[in-house]
C-alpha positions in Angstrom: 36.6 48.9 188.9 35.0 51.0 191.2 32.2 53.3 191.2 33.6 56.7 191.8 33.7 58.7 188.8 36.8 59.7 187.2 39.2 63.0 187.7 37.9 64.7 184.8 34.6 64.3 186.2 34.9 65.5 189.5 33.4 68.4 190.3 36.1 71.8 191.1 36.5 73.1 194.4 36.2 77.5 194.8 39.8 77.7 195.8 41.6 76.0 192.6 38.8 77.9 190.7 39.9 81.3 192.1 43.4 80.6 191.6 42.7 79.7 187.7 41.4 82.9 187.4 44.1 85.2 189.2 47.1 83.5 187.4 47.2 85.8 184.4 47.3 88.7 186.9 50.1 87.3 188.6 52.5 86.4 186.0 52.1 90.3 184.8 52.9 91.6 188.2 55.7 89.0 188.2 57.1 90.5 184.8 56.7 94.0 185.9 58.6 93.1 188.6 60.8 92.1 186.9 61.2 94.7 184.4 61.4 97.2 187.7 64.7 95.6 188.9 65.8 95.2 185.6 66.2 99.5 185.7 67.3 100.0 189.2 70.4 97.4 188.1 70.6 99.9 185.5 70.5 103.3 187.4 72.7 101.7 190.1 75.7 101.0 187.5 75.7 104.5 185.8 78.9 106.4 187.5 77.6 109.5 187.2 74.2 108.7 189.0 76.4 107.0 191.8 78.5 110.1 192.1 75.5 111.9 192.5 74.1 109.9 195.2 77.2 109.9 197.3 77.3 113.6 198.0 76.0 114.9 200.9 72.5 116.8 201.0 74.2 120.0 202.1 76.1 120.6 198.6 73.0 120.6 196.6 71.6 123.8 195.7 68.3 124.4 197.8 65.9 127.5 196.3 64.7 129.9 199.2 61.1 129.2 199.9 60.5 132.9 200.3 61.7 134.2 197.0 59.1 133.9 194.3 60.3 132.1 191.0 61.1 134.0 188.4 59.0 134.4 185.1 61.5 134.2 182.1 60.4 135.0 178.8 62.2 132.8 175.9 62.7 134.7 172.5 60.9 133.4 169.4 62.8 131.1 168.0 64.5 131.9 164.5 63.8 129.7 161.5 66.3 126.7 161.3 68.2 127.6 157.9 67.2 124.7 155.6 69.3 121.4 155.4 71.6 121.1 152.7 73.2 118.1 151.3 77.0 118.9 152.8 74.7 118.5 156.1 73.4 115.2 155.2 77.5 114.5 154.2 78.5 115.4 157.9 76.1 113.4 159.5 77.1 110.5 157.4 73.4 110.0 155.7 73.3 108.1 153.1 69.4 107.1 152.8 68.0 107.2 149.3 69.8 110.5 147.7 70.5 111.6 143.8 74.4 110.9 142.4 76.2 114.6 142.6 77.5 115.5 139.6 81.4 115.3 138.7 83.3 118.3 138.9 83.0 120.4 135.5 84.9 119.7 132.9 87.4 122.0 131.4 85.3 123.5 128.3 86.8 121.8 125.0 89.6 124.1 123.4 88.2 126.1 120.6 88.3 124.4 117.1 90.9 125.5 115.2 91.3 128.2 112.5 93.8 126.7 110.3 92.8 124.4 107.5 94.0 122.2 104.2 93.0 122.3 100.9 93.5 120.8 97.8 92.4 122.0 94.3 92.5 121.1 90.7 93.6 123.1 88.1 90.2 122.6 85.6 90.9 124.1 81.6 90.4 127.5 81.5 91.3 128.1 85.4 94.0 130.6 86.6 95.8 130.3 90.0 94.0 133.7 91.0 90.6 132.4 89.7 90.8 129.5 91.7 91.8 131.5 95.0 89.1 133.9 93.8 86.6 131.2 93.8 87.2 130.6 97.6 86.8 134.2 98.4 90.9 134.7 99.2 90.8 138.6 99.2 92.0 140.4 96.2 95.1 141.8 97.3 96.8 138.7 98.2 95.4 137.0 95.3 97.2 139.0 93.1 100.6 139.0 95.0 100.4 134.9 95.5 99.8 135.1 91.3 102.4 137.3 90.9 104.9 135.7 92.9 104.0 132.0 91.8 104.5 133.2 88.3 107.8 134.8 89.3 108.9 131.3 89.6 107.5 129.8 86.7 108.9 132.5 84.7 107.4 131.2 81.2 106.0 128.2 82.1 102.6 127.5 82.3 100.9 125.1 84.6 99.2 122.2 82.9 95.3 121.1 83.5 94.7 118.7 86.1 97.5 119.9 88.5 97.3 119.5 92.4 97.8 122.9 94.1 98.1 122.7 97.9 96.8 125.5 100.1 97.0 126.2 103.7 94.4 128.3 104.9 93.5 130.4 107.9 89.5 131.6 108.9 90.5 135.3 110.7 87.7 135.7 113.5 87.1 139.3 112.4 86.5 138.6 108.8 85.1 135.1 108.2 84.3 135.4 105.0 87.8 136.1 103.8 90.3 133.3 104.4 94.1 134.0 104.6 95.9 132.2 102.0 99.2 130.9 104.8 101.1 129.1 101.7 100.5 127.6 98.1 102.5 124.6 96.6 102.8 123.1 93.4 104.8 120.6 92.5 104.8 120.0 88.7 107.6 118.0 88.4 108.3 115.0 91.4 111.9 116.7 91.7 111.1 120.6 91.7 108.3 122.1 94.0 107.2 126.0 93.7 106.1 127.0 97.0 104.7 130.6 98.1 104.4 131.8 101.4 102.8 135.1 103.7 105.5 136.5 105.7 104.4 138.1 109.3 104.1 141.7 107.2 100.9 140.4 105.3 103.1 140.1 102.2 104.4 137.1 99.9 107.4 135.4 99.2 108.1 132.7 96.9 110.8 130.0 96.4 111.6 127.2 94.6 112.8 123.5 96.5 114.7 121.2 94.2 114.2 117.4 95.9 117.8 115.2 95.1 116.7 112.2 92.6 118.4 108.9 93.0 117.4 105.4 92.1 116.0 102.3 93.5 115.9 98.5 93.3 112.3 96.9 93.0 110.4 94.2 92.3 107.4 93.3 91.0 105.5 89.7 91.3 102.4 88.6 90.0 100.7 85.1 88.6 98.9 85.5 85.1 95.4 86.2 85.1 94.6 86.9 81.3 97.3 88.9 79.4 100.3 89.2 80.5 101.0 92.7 80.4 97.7 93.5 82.2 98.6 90.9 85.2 101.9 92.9 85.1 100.0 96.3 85.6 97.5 95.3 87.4 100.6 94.1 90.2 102.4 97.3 90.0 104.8 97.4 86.7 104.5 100.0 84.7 103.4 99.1 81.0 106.6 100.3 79.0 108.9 97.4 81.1 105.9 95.3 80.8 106.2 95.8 77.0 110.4 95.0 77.1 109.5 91.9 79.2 107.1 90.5 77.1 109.0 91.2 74.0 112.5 89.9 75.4 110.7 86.4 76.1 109.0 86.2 72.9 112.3 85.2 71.2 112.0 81.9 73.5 108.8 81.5 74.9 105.7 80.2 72.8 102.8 82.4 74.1 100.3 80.0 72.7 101.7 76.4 73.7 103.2 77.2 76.7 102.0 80.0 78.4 99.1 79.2 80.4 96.7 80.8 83.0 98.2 80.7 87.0 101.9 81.0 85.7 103.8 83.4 88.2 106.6 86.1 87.1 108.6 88.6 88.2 110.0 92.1 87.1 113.4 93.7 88.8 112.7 97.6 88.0 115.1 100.7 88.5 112.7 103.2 89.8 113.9 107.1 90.4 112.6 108.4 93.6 113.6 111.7 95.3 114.6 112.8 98.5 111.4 112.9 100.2 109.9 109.3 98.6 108.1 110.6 95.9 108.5 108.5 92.3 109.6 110.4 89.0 110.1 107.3 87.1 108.5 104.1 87.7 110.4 101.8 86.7 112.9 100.6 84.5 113.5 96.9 83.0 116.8 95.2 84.7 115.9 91.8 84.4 112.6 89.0 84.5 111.9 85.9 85.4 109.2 83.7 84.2 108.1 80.5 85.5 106.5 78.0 82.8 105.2 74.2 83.3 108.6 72.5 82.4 111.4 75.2 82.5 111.9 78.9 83.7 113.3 81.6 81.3 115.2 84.3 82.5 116.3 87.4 80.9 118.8 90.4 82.0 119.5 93.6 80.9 123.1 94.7 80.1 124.9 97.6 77.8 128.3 95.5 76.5 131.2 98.0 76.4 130.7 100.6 73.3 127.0 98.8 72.7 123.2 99.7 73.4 121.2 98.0 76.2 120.0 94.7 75.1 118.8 91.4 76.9 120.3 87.9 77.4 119.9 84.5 79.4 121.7 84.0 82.0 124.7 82.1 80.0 125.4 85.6 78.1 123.7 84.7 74.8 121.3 87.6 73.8 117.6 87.1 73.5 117.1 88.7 70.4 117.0 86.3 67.4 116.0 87.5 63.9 112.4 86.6 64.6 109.9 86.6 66.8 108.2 83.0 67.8 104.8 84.7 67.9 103.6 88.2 66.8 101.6 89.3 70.2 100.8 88.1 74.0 98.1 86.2 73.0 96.3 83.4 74.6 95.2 81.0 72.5 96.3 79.2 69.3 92.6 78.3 67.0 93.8 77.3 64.0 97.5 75.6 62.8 98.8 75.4 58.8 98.0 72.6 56.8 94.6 71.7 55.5 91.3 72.5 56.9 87.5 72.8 56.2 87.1 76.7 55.4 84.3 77.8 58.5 82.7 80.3 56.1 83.1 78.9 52.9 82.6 75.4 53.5 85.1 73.7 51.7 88.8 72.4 52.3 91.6 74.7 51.8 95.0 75.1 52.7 94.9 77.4 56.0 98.3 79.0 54.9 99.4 80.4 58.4 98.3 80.1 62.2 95.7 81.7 63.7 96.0 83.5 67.3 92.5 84.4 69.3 93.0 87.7 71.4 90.8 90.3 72.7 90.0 93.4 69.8 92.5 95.9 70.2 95.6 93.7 71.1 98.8 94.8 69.7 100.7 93.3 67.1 104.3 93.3 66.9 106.6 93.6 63.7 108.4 89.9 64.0 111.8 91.0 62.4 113.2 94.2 61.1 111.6 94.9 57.8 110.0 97.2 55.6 106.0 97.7 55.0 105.1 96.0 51.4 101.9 96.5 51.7 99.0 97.9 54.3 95.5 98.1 53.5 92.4 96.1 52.7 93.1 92.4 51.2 89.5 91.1 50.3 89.3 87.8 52.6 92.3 89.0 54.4 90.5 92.2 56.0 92.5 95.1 56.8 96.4 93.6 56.2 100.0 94.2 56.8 102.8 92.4 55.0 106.6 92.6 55.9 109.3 92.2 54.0 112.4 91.3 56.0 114.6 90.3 53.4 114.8 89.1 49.6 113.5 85.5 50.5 111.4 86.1 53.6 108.4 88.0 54.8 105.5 88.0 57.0 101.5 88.5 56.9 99.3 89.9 59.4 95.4 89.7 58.4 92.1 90.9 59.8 92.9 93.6 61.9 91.1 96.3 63.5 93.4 99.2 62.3 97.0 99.9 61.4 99.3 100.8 64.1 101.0 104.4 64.0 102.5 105.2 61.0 102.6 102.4 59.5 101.9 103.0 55.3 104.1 101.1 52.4 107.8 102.2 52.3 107.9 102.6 55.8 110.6 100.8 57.8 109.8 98.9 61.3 111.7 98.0 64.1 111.3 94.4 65.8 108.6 94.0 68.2 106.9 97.6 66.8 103.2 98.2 66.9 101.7 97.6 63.4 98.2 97.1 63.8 95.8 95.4 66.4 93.6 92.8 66.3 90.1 92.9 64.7 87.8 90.8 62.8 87.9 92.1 59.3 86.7 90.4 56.0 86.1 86.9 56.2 86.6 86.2 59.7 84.5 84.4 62.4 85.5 86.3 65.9 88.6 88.5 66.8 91.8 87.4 66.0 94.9 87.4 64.5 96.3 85.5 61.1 99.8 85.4 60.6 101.9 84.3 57.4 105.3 83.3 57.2 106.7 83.0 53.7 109.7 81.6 52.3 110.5 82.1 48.6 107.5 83.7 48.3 105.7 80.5 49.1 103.7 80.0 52.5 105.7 78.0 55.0 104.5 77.1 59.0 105.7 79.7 60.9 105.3 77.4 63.7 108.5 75.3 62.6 111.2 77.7 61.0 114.4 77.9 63.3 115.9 81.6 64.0 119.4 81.8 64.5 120.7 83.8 67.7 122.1 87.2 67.0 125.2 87.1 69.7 127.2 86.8 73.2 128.6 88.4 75.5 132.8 87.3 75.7 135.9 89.2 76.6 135.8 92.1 79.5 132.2 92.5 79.0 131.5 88.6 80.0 133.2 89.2 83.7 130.8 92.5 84.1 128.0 90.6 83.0 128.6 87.7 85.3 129.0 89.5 88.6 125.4 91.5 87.6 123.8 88.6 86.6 124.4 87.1 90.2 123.4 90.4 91.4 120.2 90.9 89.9 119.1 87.2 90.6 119.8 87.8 94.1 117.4 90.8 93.7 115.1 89.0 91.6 114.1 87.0 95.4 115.2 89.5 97.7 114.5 93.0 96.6 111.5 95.1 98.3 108.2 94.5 96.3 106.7 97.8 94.6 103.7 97.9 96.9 105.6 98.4 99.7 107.9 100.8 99.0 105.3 103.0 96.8 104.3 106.9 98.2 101.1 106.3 98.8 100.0 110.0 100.3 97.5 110.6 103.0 94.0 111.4 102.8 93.7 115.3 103.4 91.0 116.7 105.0 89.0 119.9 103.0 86.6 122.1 104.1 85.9 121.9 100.3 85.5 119.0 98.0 88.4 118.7 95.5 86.8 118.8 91.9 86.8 115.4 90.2 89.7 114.5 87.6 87.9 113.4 84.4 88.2 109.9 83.6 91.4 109.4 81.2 90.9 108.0 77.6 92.5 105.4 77.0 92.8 103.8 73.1 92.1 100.3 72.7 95.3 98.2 72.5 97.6 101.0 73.4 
């Protein structure tokens, strides 16, 4: 150790204290410095300057020192026109500037002046009331009348029919639309069409459409009745009505027919030219698919006979009786003994009883004649048959008789004669049918019917090669919903008036 004290205690001579002081100055004169030769580098490497600097001090211009300098006065300025945004586009300024609008658009083309409309011939109307009613002008109201009427000759058009107008707003009267042509089309083969010529007047003609016919089919799965399910798929209800009655020879509606079962109907529809339907649809053959078995029936004229149906083995349908008097549903009650459920005792029940809903139609079982029809007591309002000396039916509690029916009156098999009620002593809706023998009530449930014929000879070939046909068809034929017009919506400048809702009569 030793006794002299230590550097950071030693006292600082003038010298490294006047250099502490001036070494901020220097290191700016040192940047400056810098920054000097920094530009002459700079001036030095310009071209032009060098060019400049090379030339000899004769060739630069030197002013005369005895000519005084010029005053010159400078204009005022003109205003700088004001920027616009093409300037901005040129000098390639972007910056913080509103989107330009697209190029206009060409103007939409005016809305045109031609229209369609559809009316409704309402009771009372007139064709020239109707095109009154629109405010058509009364000159060509009367020609398009006249000239419609030209065509009809005698005929007049019924309520409810569709007339087809197409119309034309004129710029200089508004109000008064130009009737361009009217249609009607009363029949799906014959259309009456009038139309303005480029004189302002009428002229009317008539267009017949070519009918022909065509092979459809019709399936559907039993969801109730069986003529409804039919309907409700796109049959019509007449072949609905032959189907059902050319498998009630065979077919036990009660006991076999049940709910989910599937069918199908071969029709003959006429269509014409243009697609439109004038029949829809006749019977050619069916097909219906039960639990255990499937029964198939086709239709076919024999040479020198009427159209009837038969299986597929030749042998008609038809047998002298029907197996059950209706589509019905549901079998309640069978023959033989039974507590009565009003009176309260045990009685014979002498028939079978068949629940349906009110209004369901009953069929005639067998040719016959009407023995009685009118009020029985118990029996309600009743019909009994009388098919030959021995046999006859019953039909009790109905809701009313069918058409024409009265005693004397003869009836076809399978004709309406009444439909089902619940009159006197009854519980519900249904029907109570009687079979009797002798005069003596028998189950109607066990009685065999003999067959009424075949097909043999010439006839049998035919029937062969169309029974192969329409089974074909039966699977392979277009379905009904398919191949049904089904015309577009039209769009009216005025609402087409409602059709009234049709009436339809129970049962029918």
């Amino acid at each position: 150790m030793t006794d002299f004290p230590s550097p950071s205690d030693r006292p600082k001579s003038a010298k490294s204290t006047a250099f502490a002081l001036f070494r901020p100055v220097l290191f700016a004169i040192g940047v400056i410095a810098l920054a000097l030769g920094g530009l002459v580098l700079t001036h030095r490497s310009n071209p032009e300057i060098a060019a400049l600097e090379k030339q000899p001090p004769s060739s630069l211009p030197v002013p005369a020192p005895s000519s005084p300098p010029a005053t010159i006065a400078l204009a005022d300025p003109e205003p700088a026109p004001p920027l616009t945004s093409a300037d901005f586009r040129i000098a390639g300024f972007k910056g913080f500037q509103m989107k330009q609008p697209d190029p206009a658009a060409d103007p939409e083309p005016p809305a045109s002046d031609l229209y369609e409309l559809t009316l409704r011939l309402e009771r009372g109307d007139t064709v020239e009331k109707m095109l009154a009613d629109i405010d058509v002008p009364e000159a060509d109201r009367k020609q398009i009348a006249e000239k419609l009427q030209s065509l009809l000759k005698k005929k007049r058009l019924a309520t409810g029919e569709t007339i087809e107008l197409m119309m034309q707003t004129m710029p200089e009267q508004p109000d008064a639309p130009r009737v361009l042509s009217l249609s009607v089309r009363p029949q799906p083969e014959r259309e009456y069409i009038v139309s303005r010529k480029d004189d302002g007047s009428y002229d009317a003609e008539e267009k017949i459409y070519k009918v022909s016919p065509r092979i459809v089919r019709v399936e559907a799965e039993r969801n109730g009745s069986l003529q409804q399910s039919g309907i409700k798929a796109g049959a019509p209800s007449a072949a609905m009505v032959e189907f059902i009655r050319a498998m009630s020879y065979d077919v036990d509606f009660q006991r076999e027919l049940k709910e989910g079962q599937k069918f199908t109907v071969l029709l003959e529809q006429l269509v014409t030219s243009d697609g439109k339907v004038t029949h829809p649809g006749r019977l050619l053959a069916g097909e219906l698919r039960l639990l255990k078995r499937t029964v198939t029936v086709i239709r076919f004229r024999p040479q020198g006979g009427a159209d009837g149906f038969y299986n597929p083995q030749g042998e008609s349908v038809v047998r002298s009786f029907l197996r059950t008097p209706m589509d019905a549903s549901k079998l309640t009650s069978r023959f033989g003994m039974r507590e009565h459920p009003i009176l309260g005792f045990s009685a014979l029940h002498a028939g079978v009883d068949f629940a349906a809903a009110p209004g369901t139609p009953i069929l005639a079982a067998g040719v016959g004649k009407v023995a009685m029809a009118g009020p029985n007591g118990g029996y309600g309002l009743y019909v009994k048959l009388q098919h030959t000396q021995d046999v006859a039916t019953a039909y009790a509690h109905m809701s009313r008789l069918g058409p024409g029916i009265k005693p004397g009156v003869s009836v076809r098999q399978g004709q309406v004669i009444g439909f089902v009620g619940s009159t006197g002593m009854s519980t519900g809706p249904h029907l109570h049918y009687e079979f009797h023998r002798g005069g003596k009530q028998v189950n109607p449930l066990t009685q065999k019917f003999a067959m009424r014929g075949a097909v043999s000879g010439k006839d049998l070939t035919r029937f062969q090669a169309l029974t192969r046909q329409y089974l074909n068809q039966l699977k392979s034929a277009p379905a009904v919903a398919d191949v049904n017009d089904k015309p577009p919506q039209k769009k009216t400048s005025q609402a087409p008036k409602e059709p009234a809702t049709p009436q339809i009569a129970k049962g029918d």
